[in-house]
N, C-alpha and C positions, 0 to 999 in steps of 0.2 A: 464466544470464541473470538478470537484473534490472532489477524496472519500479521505477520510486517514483510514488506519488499526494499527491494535496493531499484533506485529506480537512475534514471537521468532527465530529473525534470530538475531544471535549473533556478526559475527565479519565482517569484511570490504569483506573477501574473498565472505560469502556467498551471501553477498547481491547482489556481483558483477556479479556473477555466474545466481543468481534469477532473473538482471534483464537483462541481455543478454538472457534469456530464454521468457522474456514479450516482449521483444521487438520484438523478431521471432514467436512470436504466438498475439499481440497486438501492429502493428506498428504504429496505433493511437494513442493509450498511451505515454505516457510520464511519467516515473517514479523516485522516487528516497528515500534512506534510511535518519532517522535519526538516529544512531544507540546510542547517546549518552541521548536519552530520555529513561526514565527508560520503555516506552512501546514500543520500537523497533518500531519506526514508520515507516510505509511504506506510500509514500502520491503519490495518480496517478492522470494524468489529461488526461484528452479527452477535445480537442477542435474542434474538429466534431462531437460529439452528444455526449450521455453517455455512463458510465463505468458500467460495470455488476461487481457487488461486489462479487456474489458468485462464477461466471467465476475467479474472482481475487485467490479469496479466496482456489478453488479449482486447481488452478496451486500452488499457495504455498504450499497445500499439498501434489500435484503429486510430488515435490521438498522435500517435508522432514519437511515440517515448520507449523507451524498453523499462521491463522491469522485471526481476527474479523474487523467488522467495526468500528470504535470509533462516536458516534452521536454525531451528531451537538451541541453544548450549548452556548448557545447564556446567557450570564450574564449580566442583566442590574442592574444599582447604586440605589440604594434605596435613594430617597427623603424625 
C-alpha cells in the first residue's frame, strides 16, 4: 500500500530529520520526499499491511510540519 501527502517541509535537511523519526516510530514504512514538487510530497509504503494516514499525519505535526493526504485521481481520455 501507499499513501502520498502534501506536506510543508521545505528543505532537504528537514525531510531528512522527519524521516529518521518515521523510521524509529514506523519501521514498516518506507518513506521518502519529493521536495521539488510544488506540494512537498511525502510518499510512504507499507508492504505488510497498511498505513494510518492520520498516525502519519500526526508525527508530522509532533515535528513542526503539517501534512494532508493527496486522493487518488484516476484521469481517463475522453472518446
Amino acid at each position: 500500500m501507499v499513501e502520498v501527502f502534501k506536506t510543508n517541509v521545505k528543505s532537504r535537511e528537514q525531510a531528512n530529520m522527519f524521516l529518521t523519526q518515521m523510521r524509529k516510530t514506523y519501521a514498516t514504512y518506507k518513506a521518502n520526499f519529493d521536495l521539488e514538487d510544488c506540494d512537498r510530497i511525502l510518499r510512504v509504503e507499507c508492504m505488510s499491511g497498511t498505513i494510518n494516514p492520520s498516525a502519519v499525519i500526526q508525527l508530522l505535526k509532533r515535528n513542526g510540519f503539517e501534512g494532508e493526504v493527496l486522493a487518488d485521481e484516476v484521469i481517463t481520455p475522453d472518446f
